[in-house]
N, C-alpha and C positions, 0 to 999 in steps of 0.2 A: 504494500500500500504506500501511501504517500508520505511514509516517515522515515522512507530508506535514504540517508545521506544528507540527512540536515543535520547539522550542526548546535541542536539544542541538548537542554538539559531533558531526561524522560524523552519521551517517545511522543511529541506533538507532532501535529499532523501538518503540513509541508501544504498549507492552503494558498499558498500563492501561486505551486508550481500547479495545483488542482485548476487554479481561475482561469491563469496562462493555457493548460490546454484546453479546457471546454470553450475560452474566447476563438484558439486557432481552428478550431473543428466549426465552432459555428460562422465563423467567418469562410473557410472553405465551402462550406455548402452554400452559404449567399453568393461566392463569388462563381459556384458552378450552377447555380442556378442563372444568374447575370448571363453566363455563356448561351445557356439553353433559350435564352428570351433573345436573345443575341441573333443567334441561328434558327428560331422562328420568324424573326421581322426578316430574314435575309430570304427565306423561302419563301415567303410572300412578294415579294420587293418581284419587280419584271427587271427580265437579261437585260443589260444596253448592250446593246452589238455596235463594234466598231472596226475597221477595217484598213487596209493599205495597199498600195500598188507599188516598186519597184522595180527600178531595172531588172532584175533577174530572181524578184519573189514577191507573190501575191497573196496576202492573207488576210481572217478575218475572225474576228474574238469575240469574247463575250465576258460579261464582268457585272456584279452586283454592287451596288452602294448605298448607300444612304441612313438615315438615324433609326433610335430606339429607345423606345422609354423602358429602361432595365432597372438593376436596383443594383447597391451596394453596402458593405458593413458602415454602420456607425460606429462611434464610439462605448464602447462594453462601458457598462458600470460596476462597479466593485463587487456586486456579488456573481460576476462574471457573463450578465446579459449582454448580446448585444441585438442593438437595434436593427431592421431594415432600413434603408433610407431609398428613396426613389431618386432618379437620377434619368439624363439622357446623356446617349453617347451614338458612335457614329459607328459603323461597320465595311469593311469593301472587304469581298472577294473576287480573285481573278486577277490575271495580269493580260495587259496588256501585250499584243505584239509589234514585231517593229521590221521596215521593210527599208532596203537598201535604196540609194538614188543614184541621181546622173548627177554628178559632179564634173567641172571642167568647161571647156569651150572651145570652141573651132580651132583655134591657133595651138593650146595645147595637148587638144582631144577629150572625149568624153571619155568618162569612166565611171562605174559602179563604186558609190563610196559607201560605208557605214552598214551593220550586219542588219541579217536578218531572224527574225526571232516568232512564233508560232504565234504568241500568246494562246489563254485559254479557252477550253473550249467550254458547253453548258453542263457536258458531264462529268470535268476539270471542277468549275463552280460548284457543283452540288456535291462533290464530294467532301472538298474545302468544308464547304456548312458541316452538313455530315459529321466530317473530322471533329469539330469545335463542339458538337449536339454530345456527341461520343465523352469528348472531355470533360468536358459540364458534368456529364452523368456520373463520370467516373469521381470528380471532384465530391458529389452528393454526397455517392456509395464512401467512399473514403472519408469524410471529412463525417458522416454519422459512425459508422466505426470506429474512428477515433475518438467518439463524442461517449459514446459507450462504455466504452475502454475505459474513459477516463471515469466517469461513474461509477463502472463494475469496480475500480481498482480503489476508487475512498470508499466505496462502501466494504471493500474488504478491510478497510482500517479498522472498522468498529466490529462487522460481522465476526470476524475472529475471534473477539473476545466473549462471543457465547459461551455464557455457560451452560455445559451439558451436565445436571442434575438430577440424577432419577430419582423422581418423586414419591418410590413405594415404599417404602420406609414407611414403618407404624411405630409411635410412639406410643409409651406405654409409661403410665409413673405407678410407684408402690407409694403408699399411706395409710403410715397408721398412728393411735396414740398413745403406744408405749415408747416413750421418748427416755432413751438411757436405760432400760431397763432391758427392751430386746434390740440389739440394737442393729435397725435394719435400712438398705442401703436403696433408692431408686434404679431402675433396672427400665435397659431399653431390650424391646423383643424384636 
């Protein structure tokens, strides 16, 4: 439990390093959640298609952008809450691609300058989201297992110290009123 390697007197229980991890677990899951709101507004959102011609490559992409109203952690309070907070932020997947030109002029001749490049395509994009939806999740799954952990592990500070007492034990007392004369002793059965 949480009183392994603190440096007190007795065996206090290490509630600082308790707060620290249930703030980093509950903040992981806000911030894989964020992901997942993230990668919803992005599969909704329509392709821009964009395109290029080149001396000697012709190509045409595709790419998502634009905002989201997500959420992020606030500020924990001492007893290791932390808030949601609502927020906008901005998203793009996809890369663009890029096409070579004519460079030059009559007198020194033309030529093909600067590369050429695919960019993406719409099942490039969606996997991109995908990817991020996937991480979100994993950040949830992880960041509540850690959240757990850390619960299961102070409650075993205290849990341990059950006592296991079997309660069948019959007591029994002797009484009588020859006091000094027989002289006799209470007795458990």
């Amino acid at each position: 439990c949480y009183t392994a390697g603190k440096e007190t007197e007795g065996f206090e229980i290490n509630r600082e390093e308790f707060i620290n991890n249930i703030v980093e677990a509950q903040e992981k899951m806000i911030e894989g959640y964020n992901l997942i709101m993230m990668a919803d507004a992005a599969d909704a959102a329509n392709f821009i298609e964009d395109s290029c011609d080149g001396c000697s490559c012709s190509y045409t992409w595709y790419t998502k952008s634009g905002s989201y109203d997500g959420i992020e952690p606030g500020e924990a309070d001492e007893q290791g809450n932390v808030p949601v907070e609502d927020m906008t932020d901005s998203f793009s997947f996809g890369s663009a691609g890029s096409c070579d030109y004519t460079a030059g002029d009559e007198e020194t001749g033309y030529y093909c300058d600067g590369t050429c490049s695919e960019g993406t395509s719409q099942d490039d994009v969606n996997a991109e989201i995908d990817a991020v939806r996937e991480e979100g999740e994993g950040m949830i799954e992880e960041g509540y297992a850690d959240y757990i952990e850390a619960i299961t592990y102070f409650s075993g500070c205290t849990a341990a110290w059950a006592i296991e007492f079997p309660f069948e034990q019959k007591l029994s007392y002797y009484y009588n009123e020859y006091q000094g004369n027989d002289v006799r002793h209470p007795y458990y059965s």
